[in-house]
C-alpha positions as CSV (number, residue, x, y, z in Angstrom):
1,X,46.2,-87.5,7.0
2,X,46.1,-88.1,3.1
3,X,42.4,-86.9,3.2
4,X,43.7,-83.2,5.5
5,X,46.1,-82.9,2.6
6,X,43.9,-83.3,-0.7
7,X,41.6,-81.0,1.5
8,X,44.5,-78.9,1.7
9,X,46.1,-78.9,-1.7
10,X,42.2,-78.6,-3.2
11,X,41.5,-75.5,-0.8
12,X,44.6,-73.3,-2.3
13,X,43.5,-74.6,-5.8
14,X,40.5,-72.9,-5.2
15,X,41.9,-69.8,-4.2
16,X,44.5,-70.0,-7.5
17,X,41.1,-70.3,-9.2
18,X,38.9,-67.3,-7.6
19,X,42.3,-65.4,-8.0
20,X,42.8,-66.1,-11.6
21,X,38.7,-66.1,-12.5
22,X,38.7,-62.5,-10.4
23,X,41.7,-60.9,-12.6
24,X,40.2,-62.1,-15.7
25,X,37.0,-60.3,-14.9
26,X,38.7,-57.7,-13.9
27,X,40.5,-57.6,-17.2
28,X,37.5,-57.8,-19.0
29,X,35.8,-55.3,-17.1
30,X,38.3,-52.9,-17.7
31,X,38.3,-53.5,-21.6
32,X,34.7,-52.8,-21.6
33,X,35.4,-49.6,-19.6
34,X,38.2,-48.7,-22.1
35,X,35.8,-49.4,-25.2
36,X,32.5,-47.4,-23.7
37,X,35.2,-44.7,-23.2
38,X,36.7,-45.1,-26.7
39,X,33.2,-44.7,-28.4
40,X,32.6,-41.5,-26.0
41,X,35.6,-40.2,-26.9
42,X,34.6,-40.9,-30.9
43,X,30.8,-39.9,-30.5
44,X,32.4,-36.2,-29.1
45,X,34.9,-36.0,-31.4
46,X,31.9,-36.3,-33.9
47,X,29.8,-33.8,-32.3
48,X,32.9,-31.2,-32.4
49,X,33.1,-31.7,-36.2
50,X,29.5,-31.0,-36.5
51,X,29.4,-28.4,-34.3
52,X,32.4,-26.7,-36.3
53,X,31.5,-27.4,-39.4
54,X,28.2,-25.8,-38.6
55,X,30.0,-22.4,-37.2
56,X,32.2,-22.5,-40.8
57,X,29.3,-22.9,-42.5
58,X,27.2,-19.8,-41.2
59,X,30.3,-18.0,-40.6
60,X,30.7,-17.9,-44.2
61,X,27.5,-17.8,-44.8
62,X,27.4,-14.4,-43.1
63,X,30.9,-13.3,-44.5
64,X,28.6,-13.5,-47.8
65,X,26.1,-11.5,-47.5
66,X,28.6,-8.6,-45.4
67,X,30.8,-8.8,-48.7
68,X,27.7,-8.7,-51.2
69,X,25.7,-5.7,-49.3
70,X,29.2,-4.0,-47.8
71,X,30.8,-4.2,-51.5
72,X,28.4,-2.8,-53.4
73,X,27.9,0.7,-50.9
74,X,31.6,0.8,-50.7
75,X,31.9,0.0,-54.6
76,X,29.1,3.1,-55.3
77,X,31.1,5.5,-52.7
78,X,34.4,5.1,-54.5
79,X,33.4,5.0,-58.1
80,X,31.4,8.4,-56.9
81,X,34.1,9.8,-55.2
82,X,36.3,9.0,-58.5
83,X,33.9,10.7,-60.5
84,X,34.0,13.9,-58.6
85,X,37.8,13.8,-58.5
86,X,38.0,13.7,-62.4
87,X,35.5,16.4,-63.1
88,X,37.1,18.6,-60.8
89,X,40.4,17.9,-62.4
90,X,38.7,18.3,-66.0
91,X,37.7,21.8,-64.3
92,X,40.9,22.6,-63.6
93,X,39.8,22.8,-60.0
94,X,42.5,21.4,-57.3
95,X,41.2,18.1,-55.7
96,X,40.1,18.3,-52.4
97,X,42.1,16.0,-49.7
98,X,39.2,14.8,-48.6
99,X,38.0,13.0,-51.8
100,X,41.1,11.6,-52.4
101,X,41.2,9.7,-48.8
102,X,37.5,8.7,-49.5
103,X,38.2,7.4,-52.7
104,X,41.3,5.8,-51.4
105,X,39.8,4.2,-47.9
106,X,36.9,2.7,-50.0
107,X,39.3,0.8,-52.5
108,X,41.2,-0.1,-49.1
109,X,38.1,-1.8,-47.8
110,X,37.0,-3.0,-50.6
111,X,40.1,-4.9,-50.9
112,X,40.0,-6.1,-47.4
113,X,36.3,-7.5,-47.8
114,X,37.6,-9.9,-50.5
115,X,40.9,-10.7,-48.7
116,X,38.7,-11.8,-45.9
117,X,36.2,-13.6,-47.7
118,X,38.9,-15.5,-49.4
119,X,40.0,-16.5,-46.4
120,X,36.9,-17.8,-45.1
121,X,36.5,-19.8,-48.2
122,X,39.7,-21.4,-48.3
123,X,39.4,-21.5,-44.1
124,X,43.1,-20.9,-44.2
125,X,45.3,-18.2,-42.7
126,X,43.3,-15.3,-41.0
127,X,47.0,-13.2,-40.7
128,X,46.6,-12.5,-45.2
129,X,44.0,-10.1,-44.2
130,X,44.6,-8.7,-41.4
131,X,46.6,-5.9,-40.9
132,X,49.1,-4.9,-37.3
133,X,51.0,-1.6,-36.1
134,X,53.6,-1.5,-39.4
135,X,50.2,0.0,-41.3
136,X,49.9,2.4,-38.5
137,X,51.7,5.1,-40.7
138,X,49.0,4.6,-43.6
139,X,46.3,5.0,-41.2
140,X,47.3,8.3,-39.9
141,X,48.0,9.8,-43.3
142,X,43.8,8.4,-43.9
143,X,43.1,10.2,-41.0
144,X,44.7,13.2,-41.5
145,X,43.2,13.3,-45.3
146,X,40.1,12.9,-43.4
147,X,40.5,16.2,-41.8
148,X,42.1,15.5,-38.2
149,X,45.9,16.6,-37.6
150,X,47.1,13.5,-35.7
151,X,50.2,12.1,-33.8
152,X,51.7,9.3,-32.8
153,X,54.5,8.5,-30.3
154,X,56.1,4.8,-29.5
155,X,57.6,4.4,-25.9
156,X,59.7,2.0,-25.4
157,X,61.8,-1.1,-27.9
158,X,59.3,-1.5,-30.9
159,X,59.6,-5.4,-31.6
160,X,57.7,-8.6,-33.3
161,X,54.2,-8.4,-31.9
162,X,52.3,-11.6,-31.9
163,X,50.3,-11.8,-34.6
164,X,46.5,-11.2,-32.6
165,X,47.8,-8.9,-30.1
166,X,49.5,-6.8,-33.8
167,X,46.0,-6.5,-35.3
168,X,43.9,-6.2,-31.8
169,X,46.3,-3.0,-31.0
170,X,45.7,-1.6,-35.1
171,X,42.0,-2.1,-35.0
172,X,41.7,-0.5,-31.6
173,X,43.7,2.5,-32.9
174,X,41.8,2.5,-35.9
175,X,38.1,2.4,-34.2
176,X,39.7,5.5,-32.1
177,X,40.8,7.4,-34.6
178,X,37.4,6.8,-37.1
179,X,35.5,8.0,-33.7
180,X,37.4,11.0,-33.5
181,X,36.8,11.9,-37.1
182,X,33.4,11.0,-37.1
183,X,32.0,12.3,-33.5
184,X,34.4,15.3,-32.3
185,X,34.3,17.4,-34.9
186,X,37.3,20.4,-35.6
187,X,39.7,18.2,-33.4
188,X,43.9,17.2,-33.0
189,X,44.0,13.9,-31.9
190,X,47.0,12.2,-30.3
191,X,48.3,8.3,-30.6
192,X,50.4,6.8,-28.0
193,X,52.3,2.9,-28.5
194,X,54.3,1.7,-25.2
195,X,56.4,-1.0,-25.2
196,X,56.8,-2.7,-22.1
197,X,58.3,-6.1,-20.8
198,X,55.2,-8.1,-20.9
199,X,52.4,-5.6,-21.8
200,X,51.8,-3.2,-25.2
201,X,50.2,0.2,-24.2
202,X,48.2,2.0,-26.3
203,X,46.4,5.5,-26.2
204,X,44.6,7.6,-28.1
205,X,43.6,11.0,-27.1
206,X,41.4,14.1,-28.7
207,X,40.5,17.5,-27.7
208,X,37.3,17.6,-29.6
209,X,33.4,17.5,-29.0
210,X,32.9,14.1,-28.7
211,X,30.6,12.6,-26.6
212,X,31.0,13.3,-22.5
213,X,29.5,11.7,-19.2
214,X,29.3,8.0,-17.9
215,X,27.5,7.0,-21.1
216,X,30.1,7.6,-23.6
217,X,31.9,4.6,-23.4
218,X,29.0,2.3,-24.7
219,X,29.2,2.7,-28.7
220,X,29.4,0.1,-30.6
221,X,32.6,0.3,-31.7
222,X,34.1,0.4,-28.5
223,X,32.2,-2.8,-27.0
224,X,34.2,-3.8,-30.2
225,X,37.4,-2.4,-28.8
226,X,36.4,-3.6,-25.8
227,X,36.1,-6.8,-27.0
228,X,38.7,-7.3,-28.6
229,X,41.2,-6.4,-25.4
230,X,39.2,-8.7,-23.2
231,X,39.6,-11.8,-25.8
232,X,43.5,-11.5,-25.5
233,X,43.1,-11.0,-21.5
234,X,44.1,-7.1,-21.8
235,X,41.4,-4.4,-21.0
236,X,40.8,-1.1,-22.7
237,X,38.8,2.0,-20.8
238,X,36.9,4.5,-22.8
239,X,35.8,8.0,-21.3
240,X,35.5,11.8,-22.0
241,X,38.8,13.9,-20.5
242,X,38.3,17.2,-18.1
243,X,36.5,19.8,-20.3
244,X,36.2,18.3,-23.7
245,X,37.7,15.8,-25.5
246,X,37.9,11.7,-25.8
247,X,40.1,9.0,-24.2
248,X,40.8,5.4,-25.0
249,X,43.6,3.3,-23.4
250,X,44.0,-0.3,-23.6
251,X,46.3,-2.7,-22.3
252,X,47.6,-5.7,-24.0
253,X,49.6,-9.1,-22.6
254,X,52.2,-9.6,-25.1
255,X,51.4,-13.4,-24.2
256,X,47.6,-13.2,-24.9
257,X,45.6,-14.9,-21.9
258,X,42.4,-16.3,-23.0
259,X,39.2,-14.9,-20.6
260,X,37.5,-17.0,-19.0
261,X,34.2,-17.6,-20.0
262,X,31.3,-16.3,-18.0
């Protein structure tokens, strides 16, 4: 009877054993686990500084030479236009519009190229040089010193845009309207801004010679445009209107929706 009993009592020890020897290499398998996926998470954490330090690196690298080619034509076209605009003036000959706005438009984007570069340097704040729909104003006025009488209507409660759906909807406008003067010729163009709930419309219409059929949607500003819409998760639709003349509309989320990648 003793003997059943120390079989017994040594049978469940055994078990307590197994049980405890099985949690503690369970324990230590799981630590193990926990450490390979610690030094994964590290080793990719690693790679994302690389891989983003790398992107800084030739994105500023880029941003240079832009700046040092882009600055010196824009630097030559404003200290010509400047030149022409004081001999006429030492003429006594009235200054035309135009050579104001281009003497204008290049100390603009001359001062935008170093805004930007300055940002990339400092990789701080992209919103110091960018501009939204309250410079809207200024960009007609260019526009219509350019040569084209333009428009502009807002529809709906103007309000607080976010700040990349603001400077998506300006450049958009902008590309439109520097089409316009650049492609239809002796044109009016007109600028529409909705307001809605959840989405910001905007139009831009001319009744000029600009370019017509299925093919004149492909420029490369208005892949840019295009571009720009789909990054925020809007669209925008490019096309010549009934007889002559140019359309682009776009749609923006005032939430912006990342697209998905390909």
């Amino acid at each position: 009877m003793r003997t059943e009993r120390a079989w017994r009592r040594l049978y469940a020890t055994g078990w307590v054993v197994s049980a405890l020897v099985g949690a503690a290499a369970v324990h230590q398998w799981q630590q193990r686990i926990r450490a390979v996926e610690e030094r994964l998470a590290e080793a990719e954490r690693g790679r994302a500084a690389v891989v983003q330090r790398v992107a800084a690196e030739e994105r500023l690298r880029i941003a240079r030479e832009l700046h040092d080619s882009l600055t010196h034509s824009i630097s030559v076209i404003k200290v010509q236009s400047g030149v022409a605009a004081h001999l006429a003036r030492k003429r006594g000959e009235q200054v035309p519009e135009a050579l104001l706005a281009i003497e204008e438009a290049a100390g603009d984007a001359a001062r935008e190229l170093r805004e930007t570069l300055d940002v990339l340097r400092r990789d701080g704040d992209h919103d110091r040089a960018s501009r939204g729909l309250d410079d809207l104003p200024r960009l007609l006025e260019q526009t219509r010193a350019a040569g084209v009488a333009v428009t502009a209507a807002v529809e709906g409660e103007a309000r607080d845009l976010p700040r990349e759906v603001d400077r998506a909807a300006y450049r958009i406008v902008q590309e439109a309207l520097t089409n316009v003067a650049r492609h239809a010729g002796p044109a009016t163009a007109r600028v529409r801004i909705r307001y809605g709930p959840d989405r910001l419309g905007i139009e831009v219409v001319d009744d000029g010679a600009g370019p017509q059929g299925p093919s004149s949607g492909s420029g490369l500003g208005l892949i840019g445009m295009r571009e720009r819409a789909t990054a925020l998760g809007g669209r925008l639709v490019a096309h010549g209107t009934p007889g002559r003349g140019f359309a682009v509309r776009a749609d923006l989320p005032l939430q912006p929706v990342p697209a998905e990648r390909p």
